[in-house]
C-alpha positions, 0 to 999 in steps of 0.5 A: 228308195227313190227321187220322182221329179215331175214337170209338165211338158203336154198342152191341153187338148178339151181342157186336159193336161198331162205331165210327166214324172221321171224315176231315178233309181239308186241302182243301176240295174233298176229299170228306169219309169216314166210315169204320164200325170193328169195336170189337172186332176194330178191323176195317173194317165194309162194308155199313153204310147210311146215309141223309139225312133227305131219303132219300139212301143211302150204303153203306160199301165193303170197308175200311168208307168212305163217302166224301160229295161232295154239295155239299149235304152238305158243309160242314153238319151231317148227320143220318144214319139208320144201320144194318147187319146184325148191327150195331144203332146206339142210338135218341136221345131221339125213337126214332131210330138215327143221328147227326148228324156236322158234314160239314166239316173245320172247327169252327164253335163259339163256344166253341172257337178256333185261330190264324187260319193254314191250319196251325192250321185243318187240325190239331184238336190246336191247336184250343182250348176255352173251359171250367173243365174242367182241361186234357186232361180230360173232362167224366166226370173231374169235374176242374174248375179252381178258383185258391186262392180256390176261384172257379172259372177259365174260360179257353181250353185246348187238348184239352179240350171245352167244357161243354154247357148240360145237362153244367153243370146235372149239375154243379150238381145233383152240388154241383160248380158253383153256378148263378151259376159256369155260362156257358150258364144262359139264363133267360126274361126274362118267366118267370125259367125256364130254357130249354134250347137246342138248336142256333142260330148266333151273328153280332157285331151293331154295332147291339147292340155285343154278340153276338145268337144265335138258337137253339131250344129243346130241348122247348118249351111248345108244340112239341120244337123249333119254339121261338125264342129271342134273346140276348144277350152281350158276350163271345162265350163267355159268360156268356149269361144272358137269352133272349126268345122271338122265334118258335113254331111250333105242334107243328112243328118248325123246327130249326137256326135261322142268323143271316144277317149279309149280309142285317141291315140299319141296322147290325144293327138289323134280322137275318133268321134261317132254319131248317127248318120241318118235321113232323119231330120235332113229331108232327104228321100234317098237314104244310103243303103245299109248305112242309113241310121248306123253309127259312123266313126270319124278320125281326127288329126289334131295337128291339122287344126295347129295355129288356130286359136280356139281362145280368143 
């Protein structure tokens, strides 16, 4: 048995469309399918090709499948470059045609949960949101929830996507929202500015008695994605209101930074967190020797952020 979502994600090239339908599987062992559909004609597409960032290639079959059992691909978020003939897939922010798609049959978000059951992991309908949205809406609907009182309710529902940092400063600039009813407004604690985050992992720290992220920042002063940045919550949802700059990296890149719990030391007080340290992304053309695209870990002294407030 298996859960196939499907969502379009190509723009037409001679009046052709394509979309793409992820195959969760009930085991772990399973390999994980991509599957490429005719928008138009709803028609398996063969001959797609797609490609890792470390040159990898994969081709989609008569019915339109790829089917990925990399050990190294499973489990994890996978950019894939994409392209097909006659088909042409839209370039994102830094020039380039392809997507990230989490390999795995889980969600690993912190704004989103399910029962802690094997039934309830497998089945994304019983997953829910954390998110002001009314339920079974999306974020295009502009629905949001408000009791009689007119302040804003943030609770769990099921079918209903969370808000993104970025689709919550739309809704303040459209009058929707005020700046003090977002959950994921993080302010630098030296500068008061926003920072705009990227991807990063988030692990309860007893040292703390909160929860730490680390993550980077979308666009930072000195690089797109080579900015570092720690916060706190005391809630795993949210609100996250204060963030510190922890980590930089020159123009280079060192994207999709993970906590590691295993190694953190006196209860929390020390963290080690790891990203990818690369050129890509940065626009530079020196890349260190034997360093460029490796995994580099950090270590973190928490008592040298003491005395700044992450809450207010």
């Amino acid at each position: 048995m298996t859960t196939v979502v499907r969502f379009c994600i190509w723009k037409r090239l001679w009046a052709i469309g394509l979309a793409v339908a992820l195959q969760t599987t009930l085991f772990a062992k399973d390999p994980f399918g991509i599957q490429f559909i005719d928008q138009q004609t709803s028609r398996p597409v063969p001959l797609v090709e797609i490609e890792t960032v470390d040159h990898v290639r994969m081709v989609s079959d008569n019915n339109g499948w790829i089917s990925i059992d990399d050990p190294e691909l499973l489990d994890t978020q996978v950019f894939f470059h994409i392209r097909s003939h006659g088909y042409e897939y839209p370039k994102d922010g830094f020039g380039f045609a392809g997507k990230t798609i989490s390999c795995t049959s889980g969600q690993r978000v912190s704004d989103r949960r399910v029962l802690a059951t094997q039934d309830a992991y497998v089945d994304p309908t019983r997953y829910q949101g954390f998110t002001c949205l009314q339920e079974g809406t999306v974020f295009e609907d502009r629905k949001i929830d408000r009791n009689s009182r007119g302040e804003i309710v943030y609770r769990w529902r099921h079918n209903t996507l969370p808000l993104t940092q970025s689709q919550e400063k739309t809704l303040v600039e459209e009058k929707l929202m005020s700046q003090s009813e977002r959950r994921y407004r993080m302010l630098d604690t030296e500068h008061g500015q926003e920072v705009q985050a990227h991807n990063g992992s988030v692990v309860w720290n007893p040292y703390r008695n909160a929860w730490s992220m680390a993550f980077t920042q979308y666009r930072g002063d000195t690089s797109v994605l080579g900015e570092i940045w720690y916060a706190e919550s005391k809630r795993l949802e949210g609100p996250w209101k204060r963030a510190k700059k922890i980590a930089t990296h020159h123009q280079y890149s060192f994207y999709n930074p993970k906590i590691h719990p295993e190694f953190s030391s006196q209860n929390g007080k020390i963290l080690y967190f790891e990203g990818t340290y690369t050129t890509t992304f940065s626009g530079n053309s020196h890349p260190t020797p034997r360093y460029d695209y490796n995994q580099i870990l950090y270590r973190l002294d928490l008592d040298l952020l003491s005395g700044l407030n992450f809450e207010d």
